[in-house]
Residue, then its C-alpha position, 0 to 999 in steps of 0.5 A: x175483775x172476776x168473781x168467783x162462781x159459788x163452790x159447785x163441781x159444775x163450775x168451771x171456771x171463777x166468774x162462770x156459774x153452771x146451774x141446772x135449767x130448773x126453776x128451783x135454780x133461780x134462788x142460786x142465779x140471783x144470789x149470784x147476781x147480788x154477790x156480784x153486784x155488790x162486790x162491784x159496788x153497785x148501791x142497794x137499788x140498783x143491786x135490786x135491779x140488776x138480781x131482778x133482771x138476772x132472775x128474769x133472764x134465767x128464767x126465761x132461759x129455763x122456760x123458753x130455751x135449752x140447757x146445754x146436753x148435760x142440763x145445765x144452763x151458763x152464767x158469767x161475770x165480768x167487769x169493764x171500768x164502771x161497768x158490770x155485766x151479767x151473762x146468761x147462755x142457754x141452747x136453744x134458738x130464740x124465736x123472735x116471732x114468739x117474743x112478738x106474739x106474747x109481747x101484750x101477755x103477761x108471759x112476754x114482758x120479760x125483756x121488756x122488764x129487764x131493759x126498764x133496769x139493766x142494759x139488754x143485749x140479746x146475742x142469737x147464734x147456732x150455739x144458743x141464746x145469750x143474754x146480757x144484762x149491764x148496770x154502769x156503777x153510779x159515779x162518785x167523783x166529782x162532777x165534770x165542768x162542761x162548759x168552761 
């Protein structure tokens, strides 16, 4: 299952969003991450959480990597199961040094506020920095016996 970017030229693909590295963007990511958490029937906190998360990897993104040489920075969409998962991709290289020297200041608590909500995976490559941002939808079958 995909979800449509918002209608915006620089989208190319359905699920894929393209914003421009600003921080004036960030209203745009979050709606995004909200529609798609609720289209994929994530409840009103854990919505919450996974927006917040998606806003603080998009940030990041914008303040502490590159956009792509049209200046823009990438968001996509896709589901597995109960599973939803948000990536965000800039073009810069991550310097975990950096992360390492900030991680008691108030600049580097970012991936530490996102792993408190969401799944984190960090992806660092030639291309860029990925970042992926997970939320397991809450189960409403019944429950399972374990013992039986």
């Amino acid at each position: 299952m995909s979800f449509p970017a918002q209608p915006d030229a620089a989208s190319p693909k359905a699920g894929e969003l393209r914003l421009r590295a600003r921080t004036s963007e960030l209203g745009a990511a979050r709606l995004y991450a909200e529609d798609a958490a609720a289209a994929f029937g994530l409840d009103a906190t854990a919505c919450h959480e996974f927006a917040f998360a998606v806003n603080e990897a998009v940030t990041n993104a914008i303040r502490h990597g590159a956009p792509d040489a049209q200046g823009y920075i990438r968001l996509a969409v896709a589901t597995r199961a109960d599973r939803l998962t948000l990536a965000v991709q800039d073009y810069g290289r991550f310097l975990s040094s950096a992360v390492d020297r900030t991680i008691s200041s108030e600049d580097g608590r970012g991936l530490t506020m996102m792993a408190r909500m969401v799944d984190v995976q960090l992806c660092i490559g030639r291309a860029g920095t990925i970042v992926r941002l997970s939320k397991t939808r809450a189960s409403t079958g019944p429950p399972t016996e374990l013992f039986g």
